[in-house]
N, C-alpha and C positions, 0 to 999 in steps of 0.2 A: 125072721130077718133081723138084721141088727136094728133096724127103726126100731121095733118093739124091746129094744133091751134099752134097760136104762142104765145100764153100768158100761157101756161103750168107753173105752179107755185110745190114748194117743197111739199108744203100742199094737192096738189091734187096728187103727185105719192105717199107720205107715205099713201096717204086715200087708195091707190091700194096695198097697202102691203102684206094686210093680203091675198087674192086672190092670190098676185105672190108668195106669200111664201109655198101656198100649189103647186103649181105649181114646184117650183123652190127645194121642198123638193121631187115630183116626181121623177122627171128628174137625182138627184143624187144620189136618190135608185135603178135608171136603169142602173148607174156606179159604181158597187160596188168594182170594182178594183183600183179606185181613191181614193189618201190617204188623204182624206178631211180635209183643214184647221179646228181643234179640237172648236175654239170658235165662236159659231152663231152670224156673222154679222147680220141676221135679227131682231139680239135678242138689237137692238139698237134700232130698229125702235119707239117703245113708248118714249123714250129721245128724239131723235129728234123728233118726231111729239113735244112736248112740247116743246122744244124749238124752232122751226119755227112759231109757231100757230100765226098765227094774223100778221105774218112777212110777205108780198108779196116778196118770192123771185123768181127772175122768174130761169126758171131751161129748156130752152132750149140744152142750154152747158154745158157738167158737167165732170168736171177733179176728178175721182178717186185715189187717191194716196195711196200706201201701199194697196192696192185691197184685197189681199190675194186671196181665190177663185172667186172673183167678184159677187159675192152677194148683192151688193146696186147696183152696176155699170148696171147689168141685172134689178136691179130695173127701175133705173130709163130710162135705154135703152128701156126697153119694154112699157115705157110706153110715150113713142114718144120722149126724149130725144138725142142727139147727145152726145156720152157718150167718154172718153178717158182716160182707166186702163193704170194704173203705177205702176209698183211693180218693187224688185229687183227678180234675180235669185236663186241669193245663198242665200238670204234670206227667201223665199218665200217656204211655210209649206213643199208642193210639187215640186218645182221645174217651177212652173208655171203651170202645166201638170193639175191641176181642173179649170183654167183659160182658158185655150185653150182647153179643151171639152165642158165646159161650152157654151164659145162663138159661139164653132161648134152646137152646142146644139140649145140655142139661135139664128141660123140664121145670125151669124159674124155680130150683131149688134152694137160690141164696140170694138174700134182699141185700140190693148191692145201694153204694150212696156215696157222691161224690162231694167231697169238701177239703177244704184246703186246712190239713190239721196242725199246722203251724199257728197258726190263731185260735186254736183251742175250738172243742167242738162236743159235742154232748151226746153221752149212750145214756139208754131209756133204759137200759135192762143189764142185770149180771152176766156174766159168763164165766164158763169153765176154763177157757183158755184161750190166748191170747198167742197170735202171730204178729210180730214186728220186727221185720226183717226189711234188709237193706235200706231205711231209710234215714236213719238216726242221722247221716250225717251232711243230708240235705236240709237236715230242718234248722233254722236259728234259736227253737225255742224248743230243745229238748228236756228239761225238766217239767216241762207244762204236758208233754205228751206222756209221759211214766208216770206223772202222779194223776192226771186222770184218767188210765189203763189198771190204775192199782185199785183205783176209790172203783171198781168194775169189774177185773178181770180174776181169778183166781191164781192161774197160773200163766206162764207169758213165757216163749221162746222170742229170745230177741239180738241183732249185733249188730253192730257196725266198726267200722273201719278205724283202727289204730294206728300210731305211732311210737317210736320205742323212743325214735333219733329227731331230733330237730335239722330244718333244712343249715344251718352252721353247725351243725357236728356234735351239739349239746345231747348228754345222754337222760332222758324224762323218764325212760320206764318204769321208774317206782316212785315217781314226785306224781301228786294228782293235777298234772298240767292238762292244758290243751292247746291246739294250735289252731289261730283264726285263719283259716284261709281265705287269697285276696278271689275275687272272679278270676274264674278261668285258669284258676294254677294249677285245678287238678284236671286233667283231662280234657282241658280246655272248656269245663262246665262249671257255669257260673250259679249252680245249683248245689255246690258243694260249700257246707260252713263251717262245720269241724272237723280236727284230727283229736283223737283224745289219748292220753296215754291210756295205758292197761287200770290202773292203778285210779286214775280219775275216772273213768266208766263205771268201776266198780263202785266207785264212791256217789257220781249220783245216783247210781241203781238204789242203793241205798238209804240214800236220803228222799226219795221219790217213794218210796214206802216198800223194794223190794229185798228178799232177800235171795241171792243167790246161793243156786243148788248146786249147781253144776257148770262149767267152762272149759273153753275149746277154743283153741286160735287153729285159724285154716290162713296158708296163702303165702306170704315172705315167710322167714323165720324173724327179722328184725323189718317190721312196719316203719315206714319214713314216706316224707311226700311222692316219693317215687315207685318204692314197693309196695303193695297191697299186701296187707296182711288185717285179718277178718279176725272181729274176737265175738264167740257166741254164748249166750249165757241162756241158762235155763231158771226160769226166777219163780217164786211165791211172795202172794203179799205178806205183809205183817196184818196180824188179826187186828189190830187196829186202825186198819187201812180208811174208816170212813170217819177217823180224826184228821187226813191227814192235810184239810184245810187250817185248822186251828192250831195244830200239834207239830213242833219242829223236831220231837228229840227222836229222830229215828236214825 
C-alpha cells in the first residue's frame, strides 16, 4: 500500500482524486445535517494536477492550512500521507463541525487544530508540503503567514485573489501595488483585506523566503474589485529558509 512507501509523491495522490472524490462525496450525502463549506475544494484538483506535473514533490508530510471541510487534507490522508488541518473557528463555513465528522468519518486520519493564523501561530514539525489556498486575502498579516510556512514547509501550493486595474481606472499589473480593501466592498465580506497586483504577490512570495516554480492565473482575464481573477503559484523555500528571522536579503 502507499502507507509503506516512502517516496509517495503530489502526482500520485491527485492521480487518486478522482476515486476519492466519489468516495468522499458518499460519505457527505450520509451527513445531510452538516452545513457544508459551499465551494468544492476538489473542484482544484485539475490546477494542481497541472501545476505539480513533472515536479517531484515528495508529500509524505502535508500542512493543510485554511482546510475548510478538509477535503484535500482526506485526500491526501487517505492515501498514506501524514496530514495536519489548520483552520480558524470563527471563520470556518461551519464552525469546524464538517471537519470533525469528516475526520470521525475518515478513521481520525488527520490531526486537525483550530487557531486564528492571522496572529501568527506555531508548527512543531517539518513538512513536505504545504496547502494554502483561498485564504491570503482574508488575512491582514500576510507576510507573517509565508515566512512561517517557509521556516516549515518545503514546498507550498498557494493563491489568492488579484488585481490588474484599480477601482479609478489606474493600470497596477506590473507596479508591486496592493489595494486595501474597505469592509464589505468585496462581496459584502468584511473578511476581505487585500487585493494585490500580480507583480507584488510575487514579490512578497519572495521576500517571505519563497521561490516560485510555477504560475497560473484562473478566473477574469483582468482581476479588478469586481472581477475575480485567482493567481496560483507553486513555490520552494530557499535553503536558507531557517535564517529567515534574522536575514532580509531574500
Amino acid at each position: 500500500s502507499m502507507k509503506s512507501d516512502p517516496t509517495i509523491t503530489c502526482s500520485e495522490v491527485l492521480l487518486s482524486a478522482d476515486v476519492f472524490g466519489e468516495r468522499l462525496r458518499a460519505v457527505k450525502a450520509g451527513m445531510p445535517d452538516v452545513h457544508w463549506y459551499p465551494y468544492d475544494s476538489m473542484s482544484n484538483v485539475p490546477l494542481l494536477r497541472a501545476l505539480t506535473e513533472g515536479v517531484a514533490i515528495p508529500s509524505r508530510s502535508v500542512l493543510d492550512v485554511g482546510a475548510a471541510d478538509g477535503d484535500l487534507s482526506f485526500l491526501f490522508a487517505c492515501a498514506g500521507a501524514r496530514v495536519d488541518a489548520l483552520d480558524g473557528a470563527s471563520t470556518n463555513f461551519n464552525g469546524g463541525e464538517g471537519l470533525h465528522r469528516l475526520n470521525e468519518a475518515f478513521g481520525k486520519q488527520v490531526s486537525l487544530s483550530f487557531t486564528d493564523i492571522d496572529f501568527g501561530f506555531t508548527l512543531s514539525r517539518q513538512y513536505d508540503l504545504c496547502l494554502a489556498m483561498g485564504l491570503v486575502y482574508h488575512l491582514r498579516n500576510i507576510p507573517l503567514l509565508y515566512i512561517t510556512l517557509a521556516q516549515h514547509c518545503q514546498f507550498m501550493v498557494t493563491n489568492t485573489r488579484v488585481m490588474d486595474i484599480t477601482p479609478n481606472g489606474t493600470w497596477i499589473q506590473d507596479e508591486p501595488l496592493a489595494y486595501f480593501i474597505e469592509r464589505r466592498e468585496i462581496n459584502d465580506d468584511p473578511t476581505n483585506f487585500w487585493l494585490l497586483s500580480p507583480v507584488c504577490y510575487r514579490r512578497i512570495l519572495k521576500r517571505c523566503g519563497w521561490k516560485v516554480l510555477r504560475e497560473h492565473c484562473v478566473g477574469a482575464e483582468i482581476g479588478s474589485r469586481e472581477a475575480d481573477k485567482r493567481m496560483w503559484a507553486l513555490c520552494e523555500r530557499v535553503p536558507n529558509h531557517a535564517d529567515l528571522r534574522v536575514h532580509h536579503d531574500f
